[in-house]
C-alpha positions in Angstrom: 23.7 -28.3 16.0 24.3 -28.8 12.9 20.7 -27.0 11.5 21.5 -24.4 13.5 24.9 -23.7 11.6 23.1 -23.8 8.8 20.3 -21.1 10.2 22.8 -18.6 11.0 24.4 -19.2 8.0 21.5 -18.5 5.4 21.0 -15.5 8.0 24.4 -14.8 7.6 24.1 -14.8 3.4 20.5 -12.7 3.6 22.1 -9.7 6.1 25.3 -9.3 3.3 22.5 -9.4 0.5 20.6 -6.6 2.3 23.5 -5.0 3.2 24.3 -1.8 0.6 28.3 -2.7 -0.4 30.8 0.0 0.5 30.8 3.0 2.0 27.7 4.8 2.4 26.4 7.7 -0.2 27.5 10.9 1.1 26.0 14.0 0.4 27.2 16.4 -2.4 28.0 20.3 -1.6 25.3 21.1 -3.8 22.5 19.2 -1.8 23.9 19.8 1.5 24.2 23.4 0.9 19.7 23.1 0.3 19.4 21.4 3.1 21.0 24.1 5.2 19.5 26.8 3.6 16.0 25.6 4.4 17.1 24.4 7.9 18.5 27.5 8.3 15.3 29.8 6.6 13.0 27.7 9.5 15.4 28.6 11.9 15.7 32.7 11.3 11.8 32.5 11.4 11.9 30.9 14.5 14.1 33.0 16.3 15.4 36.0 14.1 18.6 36.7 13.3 20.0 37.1 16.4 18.3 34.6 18.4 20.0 32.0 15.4 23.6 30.7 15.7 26.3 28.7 13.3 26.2 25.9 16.3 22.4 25.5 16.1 22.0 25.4 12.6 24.5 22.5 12.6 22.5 20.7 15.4 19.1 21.2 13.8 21.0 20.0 10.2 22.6 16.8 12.0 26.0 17.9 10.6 29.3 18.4 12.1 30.2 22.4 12.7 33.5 22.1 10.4 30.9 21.1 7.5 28.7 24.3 8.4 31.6 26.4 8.6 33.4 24.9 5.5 29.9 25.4 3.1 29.3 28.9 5.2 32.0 30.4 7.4 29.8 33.3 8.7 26.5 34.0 9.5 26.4 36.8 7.2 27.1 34.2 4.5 23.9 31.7 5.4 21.7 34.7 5.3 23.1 36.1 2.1 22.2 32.1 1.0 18.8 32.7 1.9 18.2 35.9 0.0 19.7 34.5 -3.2 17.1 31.6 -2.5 14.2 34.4 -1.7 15.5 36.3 -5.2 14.6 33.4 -7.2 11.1 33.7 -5.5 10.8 37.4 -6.2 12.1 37.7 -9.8 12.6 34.9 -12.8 15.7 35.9 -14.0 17.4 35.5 -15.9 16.0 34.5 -19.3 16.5 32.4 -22.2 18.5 34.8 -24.5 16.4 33.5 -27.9 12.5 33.7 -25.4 10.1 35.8 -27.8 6.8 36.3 -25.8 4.8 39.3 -25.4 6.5 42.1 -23.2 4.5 42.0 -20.9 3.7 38.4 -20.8 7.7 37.9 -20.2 6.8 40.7 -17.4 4.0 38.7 -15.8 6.2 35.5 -15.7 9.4 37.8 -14.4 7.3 39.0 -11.7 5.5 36.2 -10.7 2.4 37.9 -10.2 0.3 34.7 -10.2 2.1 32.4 -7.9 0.2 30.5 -5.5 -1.0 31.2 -1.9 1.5 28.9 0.2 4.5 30.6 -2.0 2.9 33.8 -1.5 3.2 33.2 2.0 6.7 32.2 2.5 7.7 35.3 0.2 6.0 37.5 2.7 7.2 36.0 5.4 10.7 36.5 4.5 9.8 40.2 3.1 8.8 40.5 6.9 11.5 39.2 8.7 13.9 41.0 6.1 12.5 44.3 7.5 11.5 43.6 11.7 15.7 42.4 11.4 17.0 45.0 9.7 15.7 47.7 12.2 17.8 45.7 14.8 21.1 44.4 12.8 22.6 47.0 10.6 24.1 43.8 9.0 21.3 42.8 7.8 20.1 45.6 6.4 23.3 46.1 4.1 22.9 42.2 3.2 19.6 43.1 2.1 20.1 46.5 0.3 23.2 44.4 -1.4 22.5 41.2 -2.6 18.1 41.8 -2.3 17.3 45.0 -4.0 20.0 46.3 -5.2 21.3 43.3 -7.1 17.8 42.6 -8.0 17.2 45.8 -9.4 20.5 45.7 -11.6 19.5 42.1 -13.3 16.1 43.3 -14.4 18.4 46.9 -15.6 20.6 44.4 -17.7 17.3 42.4 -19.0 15.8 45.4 -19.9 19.1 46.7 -21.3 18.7 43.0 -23.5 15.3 43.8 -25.1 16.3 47.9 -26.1 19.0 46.0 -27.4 16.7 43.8 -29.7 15.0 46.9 -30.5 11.8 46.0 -28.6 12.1 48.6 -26.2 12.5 52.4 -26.1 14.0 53.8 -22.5 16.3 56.5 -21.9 17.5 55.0 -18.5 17.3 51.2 -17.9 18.2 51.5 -13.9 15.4 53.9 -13.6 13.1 51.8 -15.8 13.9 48.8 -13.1 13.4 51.0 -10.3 10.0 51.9 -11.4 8.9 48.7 -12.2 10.0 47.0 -8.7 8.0 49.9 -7.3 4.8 49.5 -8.9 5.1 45.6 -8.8 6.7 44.9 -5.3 4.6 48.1 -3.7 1.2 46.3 -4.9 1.8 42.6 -4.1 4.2 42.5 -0.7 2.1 44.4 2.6 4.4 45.8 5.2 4.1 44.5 8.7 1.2 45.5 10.4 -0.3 46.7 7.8 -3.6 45.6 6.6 -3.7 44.1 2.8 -5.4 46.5 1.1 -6.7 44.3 -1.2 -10.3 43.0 -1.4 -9.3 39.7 -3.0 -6.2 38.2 -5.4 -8.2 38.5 -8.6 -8.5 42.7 -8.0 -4.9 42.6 -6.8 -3.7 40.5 -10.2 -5.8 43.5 -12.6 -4.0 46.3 -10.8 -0.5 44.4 -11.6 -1.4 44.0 -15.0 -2.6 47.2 -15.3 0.9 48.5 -14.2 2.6 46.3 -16.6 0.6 47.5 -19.6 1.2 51.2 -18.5 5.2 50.1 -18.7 4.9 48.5 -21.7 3.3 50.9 -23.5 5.5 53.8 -21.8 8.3 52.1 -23.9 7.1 51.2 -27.4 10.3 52.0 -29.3 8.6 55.4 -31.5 8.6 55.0 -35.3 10.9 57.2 -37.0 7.9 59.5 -38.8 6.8 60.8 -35.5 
């Protein structure tokens, strides 16, 4: 009897030393936000935007729905989430204020013109879904016309606006500057759906980009004042 006291009690001793004191970690805003966003991204894939509701995005997450609807109280909300996240994918920006590279080297790395296959394809994949939902769900298409293009457009305006600042540009109208160069840049490296990639292989696709860029770049060489 008395080893056996003596068992459960070193068991005892080894279960509290395993045993993490207090209460467990919980999850920060920040990190649970992610881990919605991605759950959610999956999710919109899966079943587009109206196949996807608030009450299965908290299932698939594991959370509670007051901690979906606390982080994201509307749909709208999760998929303006998720085109902030597919921004970032789309356009590096913005830039260190003091960065001094080539113009269009800055351009190349703003763009992303280089990025690899399996990014490639989750940027087309929400490029496609972005326009099959839209034709559906006016919503989405003003989400997208809002806080996609439209606010992308304006960031690369105000970093243009930066560099004719620092006197390394030359352009009369910055939002039309932008405009052009989403255009030339998007137009070449995103295919519409059902469309066919007119491309005959990534390295012919990546001269053309550059090609465009140096065309900008030297479209704005600030002129020298004898000419």
């Amino acid at each position: 009897m008395e080893v056996r006291t003596k068992e459960r009690g070193g068991n005892a001793e080894q279960a509290a030393i395993r045993r993490p004191r207090g209460r467990p970690k919980t999850v920060n805003d920040d990190t649970r936000r992610a881990e919605i966003v991605s759950e959610a991204r999956s999710t919109f894939y899966e079943l587009g935007y109206g196949g996807t509701t608030m009450d299965l995005v908290a299932a698939r997450c594991r959370i509670s729905k007051q901690t979906l609807y606390r982080l994201f109280p509307r749909k709208t909300d999760l998929f303006m989430a998720i085109i902030a996240d597919h921004r970032a994918s789309m356009l590096a920006l913005p830039r260190d204020a003091d960065e001094n590279l080539p113009l269009g080297e800055t351009l190349e790395q703003i763009f992303m013109i280089n990025i690899d296959e399996t990014k490639e394809r989750e940027r087309e994949a929400f490029i496609h879904l972005a326009i099959s939902e839209s034709q559906q769900f006016p919503e989405v298409a003003t989400l997208m016309h809002t806080y996609g293009a439209k606010q992308s457009q304006q960031m690369l305006a105000d970093w243009l606006s930066q560099q004719q600042q620092r006197g390394l540009i030359e352009i009369a109208d910055v939002a039309s500057g932008a405009r052009m160069l989403m255009s030339m840049i998007f137009g070449a490296m995103i295919s519409k759906p059902g469309h066919p990639n007119d491309w005959p292989d990534r390295e012919t696709r990546l001269r053309h980009l550059r090609q465009c860029i140096a065309i900008f770049v030297a479209g704005v060489q600030p002129r020298t004042s004898g000419v």
